[in-house]
N, C-alpha and C positions, 0 to 999 in steps of 0.2 A: 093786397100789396101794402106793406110796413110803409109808414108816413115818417118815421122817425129814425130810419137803420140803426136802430137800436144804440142811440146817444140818448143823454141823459133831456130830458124836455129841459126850457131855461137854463140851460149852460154853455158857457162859446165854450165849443173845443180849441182848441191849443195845438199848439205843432212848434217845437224849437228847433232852432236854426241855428245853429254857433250864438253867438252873441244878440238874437233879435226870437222875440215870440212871436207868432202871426197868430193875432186872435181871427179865427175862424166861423167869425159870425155870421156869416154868408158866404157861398159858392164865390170860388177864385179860378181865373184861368191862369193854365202855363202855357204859354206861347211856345210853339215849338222853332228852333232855331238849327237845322239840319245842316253842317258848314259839309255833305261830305257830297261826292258826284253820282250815288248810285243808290239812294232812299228812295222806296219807292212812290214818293207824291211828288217829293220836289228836289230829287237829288241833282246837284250841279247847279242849281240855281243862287244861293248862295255859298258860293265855293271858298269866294275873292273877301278880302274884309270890306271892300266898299259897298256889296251886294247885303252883303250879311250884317253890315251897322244898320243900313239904310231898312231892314226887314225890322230888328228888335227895333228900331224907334216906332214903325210902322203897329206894331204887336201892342206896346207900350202907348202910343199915343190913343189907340183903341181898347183900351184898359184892360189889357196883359198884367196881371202884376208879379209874375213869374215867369222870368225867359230861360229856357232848356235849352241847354248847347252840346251837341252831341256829333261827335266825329268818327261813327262809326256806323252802321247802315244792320241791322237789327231784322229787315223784311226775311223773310221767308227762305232759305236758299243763299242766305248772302254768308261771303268770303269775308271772315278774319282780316282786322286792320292790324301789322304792325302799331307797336306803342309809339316809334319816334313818329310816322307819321300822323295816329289820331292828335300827337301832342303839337303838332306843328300844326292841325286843322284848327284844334281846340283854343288854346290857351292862347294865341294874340285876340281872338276874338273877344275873350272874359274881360283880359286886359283892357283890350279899349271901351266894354262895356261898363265896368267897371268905373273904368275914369267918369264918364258922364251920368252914368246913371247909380243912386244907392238900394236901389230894389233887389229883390231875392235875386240872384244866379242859378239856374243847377248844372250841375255835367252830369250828362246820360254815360254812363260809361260803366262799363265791369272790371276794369282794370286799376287796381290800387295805384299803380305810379299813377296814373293820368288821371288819379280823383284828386291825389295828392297834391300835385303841381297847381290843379284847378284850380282848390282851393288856397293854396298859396297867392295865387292871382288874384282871386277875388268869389269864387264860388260857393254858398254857402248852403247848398242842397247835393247829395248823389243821388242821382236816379240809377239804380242799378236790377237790369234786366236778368237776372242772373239770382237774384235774391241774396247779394253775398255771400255767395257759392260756388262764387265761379275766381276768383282770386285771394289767398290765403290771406294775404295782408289786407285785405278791405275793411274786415271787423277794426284792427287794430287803427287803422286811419280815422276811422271813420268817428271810432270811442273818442281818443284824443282829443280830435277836432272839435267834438259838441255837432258837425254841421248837423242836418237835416237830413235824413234816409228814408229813399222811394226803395219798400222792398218788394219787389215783382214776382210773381208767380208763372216759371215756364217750363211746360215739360219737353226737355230734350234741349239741344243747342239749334241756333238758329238755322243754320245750316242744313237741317232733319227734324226739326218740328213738328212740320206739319205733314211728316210718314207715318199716316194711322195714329194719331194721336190714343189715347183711352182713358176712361175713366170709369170706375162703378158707382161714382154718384160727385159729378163732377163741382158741385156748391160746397161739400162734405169734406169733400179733399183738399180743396183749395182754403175755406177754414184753415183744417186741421195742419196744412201747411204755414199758415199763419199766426199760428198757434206755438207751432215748433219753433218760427223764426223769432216771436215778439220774446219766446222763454230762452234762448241760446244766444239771442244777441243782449237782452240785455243784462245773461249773464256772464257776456266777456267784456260789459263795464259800458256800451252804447243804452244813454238814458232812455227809459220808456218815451217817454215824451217828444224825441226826434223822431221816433218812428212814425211813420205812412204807410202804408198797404194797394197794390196797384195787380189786381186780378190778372193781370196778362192777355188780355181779351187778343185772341187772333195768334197768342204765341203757345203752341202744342195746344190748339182747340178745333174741336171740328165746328162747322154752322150749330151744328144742333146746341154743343159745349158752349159758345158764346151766346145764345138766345136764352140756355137756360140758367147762363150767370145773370144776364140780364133784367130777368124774372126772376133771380134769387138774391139781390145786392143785400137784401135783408139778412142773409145770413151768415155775411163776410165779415161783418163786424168783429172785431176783438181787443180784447181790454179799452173798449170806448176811443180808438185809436181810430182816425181819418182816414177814409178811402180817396184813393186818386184813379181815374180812369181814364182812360187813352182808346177813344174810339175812331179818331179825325180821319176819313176819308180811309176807311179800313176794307178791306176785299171782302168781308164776310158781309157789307153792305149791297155789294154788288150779287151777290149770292141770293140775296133777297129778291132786290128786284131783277135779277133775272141781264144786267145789265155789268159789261166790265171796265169802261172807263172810270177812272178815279174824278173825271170832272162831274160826273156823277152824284157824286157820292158828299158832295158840299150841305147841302141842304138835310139830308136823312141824318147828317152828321146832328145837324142844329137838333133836329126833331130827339136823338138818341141822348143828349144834353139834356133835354128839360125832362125828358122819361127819367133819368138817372139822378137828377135831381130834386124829384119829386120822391123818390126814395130815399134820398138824405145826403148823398156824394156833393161833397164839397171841394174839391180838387177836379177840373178835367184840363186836359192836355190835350190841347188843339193848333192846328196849323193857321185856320181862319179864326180873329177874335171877335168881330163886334158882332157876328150872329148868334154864336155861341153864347156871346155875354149877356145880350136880349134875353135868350132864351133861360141864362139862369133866374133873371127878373121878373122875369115874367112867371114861372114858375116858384120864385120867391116870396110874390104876392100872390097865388094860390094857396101855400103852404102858410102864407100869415092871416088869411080871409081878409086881404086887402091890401095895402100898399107893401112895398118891398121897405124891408125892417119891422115888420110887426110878427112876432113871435119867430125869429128864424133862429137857429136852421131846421128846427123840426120839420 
């Protein structure tokens, strides 16, 4: 197993954001911030903006340093949000987060108006599930802006995903799709450098397809360009152990953090922070044969 996923030894990777560089010298969490009723870990829970301030402080004050706001429910089988309504879920929440806090934002969204607006408000990352592919105008938002782009890997729409997914050599493809998107976006003018990369673990994959991403993060790499991963209380966990509750699945989460970041992922996206965040440290001072900051992120 690659110690290094194939980054350069002694270099911070970089990731731009509109107007801010995040140097990436050590594993960062994104707090996940689900404003919708029907996700399936924590959907309805923060619906309200008093539920949902009182969460990203929560996320934040447990050293989050990227909160992901998303108004649209992405699991397995889920129904299409109307625009006006993701943008009524979404955008008071940026807003007020915004106001109090100057830390990264992201909107999880595939929908150009409502990356648009986000970022008007204050959002300065799109996470989009879709790999910006799924709405024509996203490249062109996206270029303008400068923000920060999560481009995701998923076969099929959410909806029909996970009908027989396939693949003949599932690490190879998912590459070679990243490959296609790092060459086509940045040549409709989105800078190399805002670009992320996010495997899609659980979205058009079977158990076997997400265990052997797993064991392959080494070979996602492209143009030295940061991987993000989104494991947090995922059903393929439960598949493992043999068990279906998502309360579950809290702890295997932590364990599947420091596995992923002893490979070199520097971005994961989690619901729960401070175990997740141990778990990067802890595995930080492995990777430097001693305290956390001695030779990272290799």
């Amino acid at each position: 197993m690659s110690g290094n996923l194939g980054l350069v030894q002694d270099r911070t990777v970089t990731w731009k954001i509109g107007s801010h560089t995040l140097g990436l010298d050590r594993g960062m969490i994104m707090g996940i911030l689900n404003v919708t009723p029907d996700s399936f870990s924590d959907g309805g829970h923060y619906l309200d903006m008093g539920p949902a301030l009182e969460q990203a402080r929560v996320m934040i004050e447990e050293g989050a340093e990227i909160i992901d706001v998303g108004g649209e429910s992405t699991r397995p089988g889920a129904d299409p949000v109307p625009i006006p309504e993701e943008l009524r879920r979404t955008i008071p929440v940026i807003e007020a987060l915004r106001a109090e806090w100057n830390g990264p934002i992201s909107i999880d969204t595939s929908k150009a108006e409502v990356a648009k607006k986000a970022l008007a408000a204050g959002a300065d990352i799109v996470n989009d599930v879709s790999g910006l592919r799924g709405d024509a105008g996203m490249i062109d938002i996206c270029g303008e802006s400068g923000c920060g782009v999560v481009v995701m890997h998923m076969q099929g729409q959410p909806r029909t995903m996970q009908v027989n997914p396939h693949y003949d050599n599932v690490a190879g493809e998912i590459r070679g799709f990243f490959e296609e998107r790092h060459e086509a976006l940045t040549a409709s003018g989105i800078e190399a450098e805002c670009l992320c990369f996010d495997p899609g673990i659980g979205f058009g994959k079977t158990l076997d397809h997400n265990l052997t991403l797993l064991a392959h993060l080494d070979q996602l790499v492209v143009r030295d360009r940061p991987l993000l991963i989104g494991l947090s209380r995922k059903s393929f966990i439960g598949k493992v152990l043999g068990e279906d509750s998502p309360a579950i699945r809290e702890w295997p989460t932590v364990a599947l953090t420091a596995a992923a970041r002893l490979q070199g992922v520097l971005l994961h996206r989690v619901h729960a922070v401070r175990g997740n965040l141990d778990a990067l440290r802890m595995a930080e001072a492995v990777l430097g044969g001693g305290l956390p900051g001695m030779n990272v992120p290799s």
